[in-house]
C-alpha positions as YAML, in Angstrom:
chain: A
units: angstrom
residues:
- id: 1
  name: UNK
  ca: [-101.25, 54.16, 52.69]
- id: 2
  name: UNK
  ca: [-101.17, 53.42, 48.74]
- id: 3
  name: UNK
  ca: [-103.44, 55.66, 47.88]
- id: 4
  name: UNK
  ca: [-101.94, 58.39, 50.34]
- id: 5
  name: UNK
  ca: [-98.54, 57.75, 48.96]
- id: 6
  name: UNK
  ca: [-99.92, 58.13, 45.55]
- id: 7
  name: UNK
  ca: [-101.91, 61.57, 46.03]
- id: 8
  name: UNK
  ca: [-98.27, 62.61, 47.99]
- id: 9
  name: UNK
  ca: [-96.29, 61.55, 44.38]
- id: 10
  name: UNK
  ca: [-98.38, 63.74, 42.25]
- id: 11
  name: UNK
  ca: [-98.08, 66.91, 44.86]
- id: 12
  name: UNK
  ca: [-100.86, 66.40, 47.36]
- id: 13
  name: UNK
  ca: [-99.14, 68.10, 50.38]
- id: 14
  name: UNK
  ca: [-101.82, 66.92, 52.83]
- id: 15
  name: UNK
  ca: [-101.68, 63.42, 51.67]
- id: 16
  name: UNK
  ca: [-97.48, 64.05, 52.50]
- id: 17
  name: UNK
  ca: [-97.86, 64.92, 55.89]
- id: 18
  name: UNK
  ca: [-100.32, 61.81, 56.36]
- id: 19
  name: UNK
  ca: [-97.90, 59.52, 55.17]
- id: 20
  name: UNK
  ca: [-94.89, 61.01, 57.52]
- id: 21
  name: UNK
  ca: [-96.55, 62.81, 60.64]
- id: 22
  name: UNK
  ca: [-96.53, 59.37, 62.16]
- id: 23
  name: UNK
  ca: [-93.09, 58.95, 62.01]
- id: 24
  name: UNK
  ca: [-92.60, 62.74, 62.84]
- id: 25
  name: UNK
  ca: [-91.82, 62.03, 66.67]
- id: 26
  name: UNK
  ca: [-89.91, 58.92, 66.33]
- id: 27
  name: UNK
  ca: [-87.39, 60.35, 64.01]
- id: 28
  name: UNK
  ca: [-86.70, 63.49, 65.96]
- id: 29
  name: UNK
  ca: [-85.95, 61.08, 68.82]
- id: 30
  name: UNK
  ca: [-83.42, 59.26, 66.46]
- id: 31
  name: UNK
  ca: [-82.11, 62.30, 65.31]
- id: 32
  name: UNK
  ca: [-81.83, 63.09, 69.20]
- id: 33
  name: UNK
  ca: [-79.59, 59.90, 70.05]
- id: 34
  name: UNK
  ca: [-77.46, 60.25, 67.67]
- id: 35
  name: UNK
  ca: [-76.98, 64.35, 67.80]
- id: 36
  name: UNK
  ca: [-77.21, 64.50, 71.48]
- id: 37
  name: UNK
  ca: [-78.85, 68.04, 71.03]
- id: 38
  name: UNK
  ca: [-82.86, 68.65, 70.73]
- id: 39
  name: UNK
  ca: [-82.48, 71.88, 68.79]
- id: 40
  name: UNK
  ca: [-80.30, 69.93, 65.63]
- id: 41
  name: UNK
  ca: [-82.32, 66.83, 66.07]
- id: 42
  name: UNK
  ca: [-85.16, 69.05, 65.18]
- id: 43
  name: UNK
  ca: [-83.06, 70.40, 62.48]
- id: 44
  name: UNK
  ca: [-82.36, 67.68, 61.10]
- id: 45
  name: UNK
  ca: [-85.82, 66.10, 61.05]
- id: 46
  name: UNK
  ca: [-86.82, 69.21, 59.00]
- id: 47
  name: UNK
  ca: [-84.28, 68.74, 56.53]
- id: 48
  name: UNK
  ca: [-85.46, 65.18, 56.16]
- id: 49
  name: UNK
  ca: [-89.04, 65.91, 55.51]
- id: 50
  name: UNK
  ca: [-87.99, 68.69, 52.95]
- id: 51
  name: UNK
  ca: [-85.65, 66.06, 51.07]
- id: 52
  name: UNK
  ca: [-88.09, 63.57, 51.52]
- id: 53
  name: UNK
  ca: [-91.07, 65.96, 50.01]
- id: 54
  name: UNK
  ca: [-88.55, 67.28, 46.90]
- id: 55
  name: UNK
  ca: [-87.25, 63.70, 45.90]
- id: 56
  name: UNK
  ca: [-90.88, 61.50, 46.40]
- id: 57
  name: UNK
  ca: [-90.79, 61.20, 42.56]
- id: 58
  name: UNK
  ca: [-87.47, 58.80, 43.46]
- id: 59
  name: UNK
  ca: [-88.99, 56.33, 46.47]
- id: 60
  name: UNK
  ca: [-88.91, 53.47, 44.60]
- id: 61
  name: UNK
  ca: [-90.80, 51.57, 46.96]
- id: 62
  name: UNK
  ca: [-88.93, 49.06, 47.61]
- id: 63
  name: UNK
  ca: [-88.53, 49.79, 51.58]
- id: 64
  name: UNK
  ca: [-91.56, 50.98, 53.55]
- id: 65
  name: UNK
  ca: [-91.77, 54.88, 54.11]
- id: 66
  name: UNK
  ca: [-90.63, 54.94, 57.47]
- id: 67
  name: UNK
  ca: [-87.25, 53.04, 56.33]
- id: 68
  name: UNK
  ca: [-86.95, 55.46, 54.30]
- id: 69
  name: UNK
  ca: [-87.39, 58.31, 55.96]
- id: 70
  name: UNK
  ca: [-85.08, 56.90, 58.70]
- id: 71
  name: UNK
  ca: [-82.70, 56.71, 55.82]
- id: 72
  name: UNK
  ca: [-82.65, 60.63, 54.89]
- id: 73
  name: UNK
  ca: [-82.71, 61.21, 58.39]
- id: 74
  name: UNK
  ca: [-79.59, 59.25, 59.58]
- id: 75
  name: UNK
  ca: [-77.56, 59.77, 56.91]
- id: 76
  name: UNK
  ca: [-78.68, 63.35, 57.65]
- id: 77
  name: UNK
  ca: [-77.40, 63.42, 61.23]
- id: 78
  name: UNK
  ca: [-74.17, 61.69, 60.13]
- id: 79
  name: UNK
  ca: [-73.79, 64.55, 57.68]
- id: 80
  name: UNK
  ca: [-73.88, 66.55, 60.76]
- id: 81
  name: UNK
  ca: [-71.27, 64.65, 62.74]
- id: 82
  name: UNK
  ca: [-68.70, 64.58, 59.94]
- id: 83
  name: UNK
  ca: [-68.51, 68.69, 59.09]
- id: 84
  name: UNK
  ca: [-68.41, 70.00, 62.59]
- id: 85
  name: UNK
  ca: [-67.97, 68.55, 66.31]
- id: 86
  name: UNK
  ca: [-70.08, 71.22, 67.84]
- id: 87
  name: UNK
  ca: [-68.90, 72.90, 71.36]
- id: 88
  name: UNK
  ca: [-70.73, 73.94, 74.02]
- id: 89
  name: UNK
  ca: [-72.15, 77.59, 72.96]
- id: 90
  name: UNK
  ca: [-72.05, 79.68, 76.31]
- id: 91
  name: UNK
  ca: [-73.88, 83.03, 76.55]
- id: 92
  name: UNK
  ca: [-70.48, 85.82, 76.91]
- id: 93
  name: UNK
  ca: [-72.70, 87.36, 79.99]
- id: 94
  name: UNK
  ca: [-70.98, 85.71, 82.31]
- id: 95
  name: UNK
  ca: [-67.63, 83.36, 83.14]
- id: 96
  name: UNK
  ca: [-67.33, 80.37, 81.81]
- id: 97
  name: UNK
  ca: [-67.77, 77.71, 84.45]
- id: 98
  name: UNK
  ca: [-64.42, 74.97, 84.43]
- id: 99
  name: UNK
  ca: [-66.27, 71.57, 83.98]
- id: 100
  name: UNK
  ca: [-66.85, 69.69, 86.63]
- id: 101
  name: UNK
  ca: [-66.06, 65.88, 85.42]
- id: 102
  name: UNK
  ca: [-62.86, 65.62, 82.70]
- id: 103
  name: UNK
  ca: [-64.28, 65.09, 79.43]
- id: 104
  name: UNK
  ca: [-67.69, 66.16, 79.96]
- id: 105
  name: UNK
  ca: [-69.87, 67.05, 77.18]
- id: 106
  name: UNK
  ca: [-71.17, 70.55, 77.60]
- id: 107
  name: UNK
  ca: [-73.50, 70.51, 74.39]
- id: 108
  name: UNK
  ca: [-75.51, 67.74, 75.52]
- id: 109
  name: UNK
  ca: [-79.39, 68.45, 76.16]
- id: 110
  name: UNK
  ca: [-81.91, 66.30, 78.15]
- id: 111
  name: UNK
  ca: [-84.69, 64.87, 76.25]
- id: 112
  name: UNK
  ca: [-87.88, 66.25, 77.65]
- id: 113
  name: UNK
  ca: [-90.19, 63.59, 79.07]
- id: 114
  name: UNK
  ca: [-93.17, 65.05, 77.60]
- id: 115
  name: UNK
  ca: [-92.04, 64.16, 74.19]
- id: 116
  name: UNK
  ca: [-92.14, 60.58, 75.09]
- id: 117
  name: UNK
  ca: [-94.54, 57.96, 73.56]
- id: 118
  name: UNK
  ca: [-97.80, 58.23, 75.63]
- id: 119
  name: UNK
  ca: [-97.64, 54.36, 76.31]
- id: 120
  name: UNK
  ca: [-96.64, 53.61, 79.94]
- id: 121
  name: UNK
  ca: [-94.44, 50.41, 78.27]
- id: 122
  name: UNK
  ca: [-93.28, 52.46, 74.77]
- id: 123
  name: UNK
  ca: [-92.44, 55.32, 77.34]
- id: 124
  name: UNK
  ca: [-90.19, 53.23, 79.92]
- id: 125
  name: UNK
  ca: [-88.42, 51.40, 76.81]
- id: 126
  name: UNK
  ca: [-87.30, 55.40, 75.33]
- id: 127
  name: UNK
  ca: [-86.54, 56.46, 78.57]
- id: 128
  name: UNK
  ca: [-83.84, 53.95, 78.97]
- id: 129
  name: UNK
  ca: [-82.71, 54.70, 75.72]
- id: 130
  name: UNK
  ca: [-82.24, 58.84, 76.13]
- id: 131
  name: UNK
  ca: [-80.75, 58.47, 79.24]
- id: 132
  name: UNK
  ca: [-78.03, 61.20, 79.15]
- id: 133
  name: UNK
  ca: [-75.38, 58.38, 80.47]
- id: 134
  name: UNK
  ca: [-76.33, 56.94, 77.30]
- id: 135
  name: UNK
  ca: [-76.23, 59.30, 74.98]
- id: 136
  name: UNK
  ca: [-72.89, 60.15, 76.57]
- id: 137
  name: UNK
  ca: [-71.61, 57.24, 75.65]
- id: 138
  name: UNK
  ca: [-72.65, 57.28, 71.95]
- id: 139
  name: UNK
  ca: [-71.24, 60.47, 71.35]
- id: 140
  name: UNK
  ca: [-67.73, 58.80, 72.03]
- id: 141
  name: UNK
  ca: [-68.56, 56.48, 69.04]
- id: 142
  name: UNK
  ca: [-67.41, 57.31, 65.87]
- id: 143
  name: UNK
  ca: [-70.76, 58.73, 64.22]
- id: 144
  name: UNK
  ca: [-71.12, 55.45, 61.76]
- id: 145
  name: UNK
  ca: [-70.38, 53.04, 64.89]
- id: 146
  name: UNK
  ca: [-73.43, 54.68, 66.87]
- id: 147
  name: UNK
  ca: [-75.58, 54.79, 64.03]
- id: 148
  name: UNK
  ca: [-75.36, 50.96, 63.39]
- id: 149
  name: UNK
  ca: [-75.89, 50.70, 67.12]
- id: 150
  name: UNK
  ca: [-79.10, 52.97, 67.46]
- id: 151
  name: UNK
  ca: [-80.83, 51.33, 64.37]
- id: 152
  name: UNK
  ca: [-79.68, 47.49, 65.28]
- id: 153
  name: UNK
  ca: [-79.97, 47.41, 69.35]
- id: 154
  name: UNK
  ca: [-82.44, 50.27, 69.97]
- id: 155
  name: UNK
  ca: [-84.93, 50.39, 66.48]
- id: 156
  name: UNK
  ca: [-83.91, 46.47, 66.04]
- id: 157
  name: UNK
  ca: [-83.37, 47.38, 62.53]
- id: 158
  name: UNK
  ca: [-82.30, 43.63, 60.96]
- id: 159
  name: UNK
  ca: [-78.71, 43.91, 60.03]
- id: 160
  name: UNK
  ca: [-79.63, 43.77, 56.12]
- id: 161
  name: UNK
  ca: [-82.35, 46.89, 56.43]
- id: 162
  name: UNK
  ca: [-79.31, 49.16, 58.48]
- id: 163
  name: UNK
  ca: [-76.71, 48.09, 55.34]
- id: 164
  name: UNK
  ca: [-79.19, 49.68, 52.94]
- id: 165
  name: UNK
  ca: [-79.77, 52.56, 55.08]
- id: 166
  name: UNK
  ca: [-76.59, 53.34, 55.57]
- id: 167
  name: UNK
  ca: [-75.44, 51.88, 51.98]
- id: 168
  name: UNK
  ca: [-73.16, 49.42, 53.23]
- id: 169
  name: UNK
  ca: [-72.66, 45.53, 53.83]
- id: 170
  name: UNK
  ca: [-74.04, 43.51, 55.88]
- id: 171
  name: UNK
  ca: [-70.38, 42.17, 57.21]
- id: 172
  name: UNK
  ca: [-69.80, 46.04, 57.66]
- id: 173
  name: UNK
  ca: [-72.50, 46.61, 60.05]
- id: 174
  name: UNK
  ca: [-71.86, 43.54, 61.71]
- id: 175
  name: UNK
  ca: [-68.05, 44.78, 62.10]
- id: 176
  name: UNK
  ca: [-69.39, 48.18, 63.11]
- id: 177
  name: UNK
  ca: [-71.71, 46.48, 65.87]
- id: 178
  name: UNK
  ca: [-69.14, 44.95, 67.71]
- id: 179
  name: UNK
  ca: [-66.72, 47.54, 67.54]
- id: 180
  name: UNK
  ca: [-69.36, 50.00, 68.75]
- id: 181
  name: UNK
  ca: [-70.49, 47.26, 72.35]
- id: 182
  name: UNK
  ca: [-66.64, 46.99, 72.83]
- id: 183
  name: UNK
  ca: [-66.48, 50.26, 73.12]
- id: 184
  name: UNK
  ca: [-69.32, 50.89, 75.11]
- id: 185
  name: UNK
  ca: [-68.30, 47.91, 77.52]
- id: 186
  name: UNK
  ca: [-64.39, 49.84, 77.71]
- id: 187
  name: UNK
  ca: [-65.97, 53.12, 78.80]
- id: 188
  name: UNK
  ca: [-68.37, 51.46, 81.53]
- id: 189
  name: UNK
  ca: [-65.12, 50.13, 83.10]
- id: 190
  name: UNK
  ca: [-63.69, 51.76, 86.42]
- id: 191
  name: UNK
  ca: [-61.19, 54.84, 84.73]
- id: 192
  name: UNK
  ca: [-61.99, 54.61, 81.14]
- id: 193
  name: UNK
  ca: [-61.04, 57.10, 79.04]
- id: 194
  name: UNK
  ca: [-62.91, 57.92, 75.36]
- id: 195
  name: UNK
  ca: [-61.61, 55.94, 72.07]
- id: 196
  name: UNK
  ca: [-58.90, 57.62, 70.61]
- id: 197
  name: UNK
  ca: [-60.34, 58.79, 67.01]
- id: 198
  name: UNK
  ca: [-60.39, 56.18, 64.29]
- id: 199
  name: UNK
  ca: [-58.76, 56.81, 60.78]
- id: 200
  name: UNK
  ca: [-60.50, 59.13, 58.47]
- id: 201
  name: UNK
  ca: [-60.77, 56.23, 55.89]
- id: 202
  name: UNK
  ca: [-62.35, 54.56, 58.66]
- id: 203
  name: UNK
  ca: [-64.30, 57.25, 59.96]
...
């Protein structure tokens, strides 16, 4: 890995993808959680190798490569969350179907099984965690709140590693945890209704 990460620092392509392929799947599925969408989590992933690959010369080292690639790639995502709340993008062939449950979330895309870790345990253990009633429920989160709770309860990111990722305080993320399961145990309560919006200082 030293000696890969090296080669990748003074413009060895190959030895770049070595040192990030790995990680390649795993992020997209982060990506996925938080974005709710396969086509930006791919996006998104892409962007975070490219900024990854133009600012190597600045990994300090400090964190292991995969920290900081989830780094780019949630701040990334958040990025995304902030400058647009997509819609649902219907083909003008046809009438628009009324939804069928109030405040359902046209835009959201299955994750496709076959992009699952091979391992029958690995597997089971990301299936739970794309479930679409789950990623429902974490795109009613304000975008920080669901990123503390992907990278703490899902990733089991220690609440130290997820301040520096998200360049924060630990006290923060520990505020942003709680705020995030209180919401998540309001909305799996008979007649719940989303969070209104938080602040925009907050946000």
């Amino acid at each position: 890995m030293t000696e890969a990460l090296t080669a990748a620092c003074a413009g060895d392509e190959r030895a770049f993808r070595e040192l990030t392929e790995p990680y390649r799947r795993e992020l997209q599925l982060h990506c996925y959680r938080l974005l709710g969408s396969l086509q930006d989590a791919e996006d998104v992933v892409q962007e975070t190798l490219l900024a990854a690959w133009r600012g190597l010369g600045e990994f300090e080292r400090r964190s292991s490569v995969r920290t900081w690639l989830y780094r780019i790639a949630t701040n990334r995502a958040l990025n995304v969350l902030r400058t647009a709340r997509r819609h649902p993008v219907w083909p003008l062939l046809f009438e628009v179907p009324e939804p069928t449950v109030r405040d359902e979330i046209g835009w959201l895309q299955p994750y496709p099984d076959d992009l699952l870790d091979a391992d029958p345990e690995k597997r089971y253990q990301s299936r739970e965690s794309v479930e679409l009633a789950f990623i429902v429920a974490l795109q009613q989160l304000p975008p920080r709140q669901a990123a503390v709770l992907v990278l703490r309860e899902v990733l089991e990111f220690s609440g130290a590693e997820v301040a520096e990722l998200l360049g924060t305080s630990p006290a923060a993320v520990k505020a942003a945890l709680q705020r995030a399961r209180a919401t998540l145990d309001s909305l799996r309560a008979p007649g719940a209704r989303p969070p209104e919006p938080e602040s925009s200082a907050e946000h």
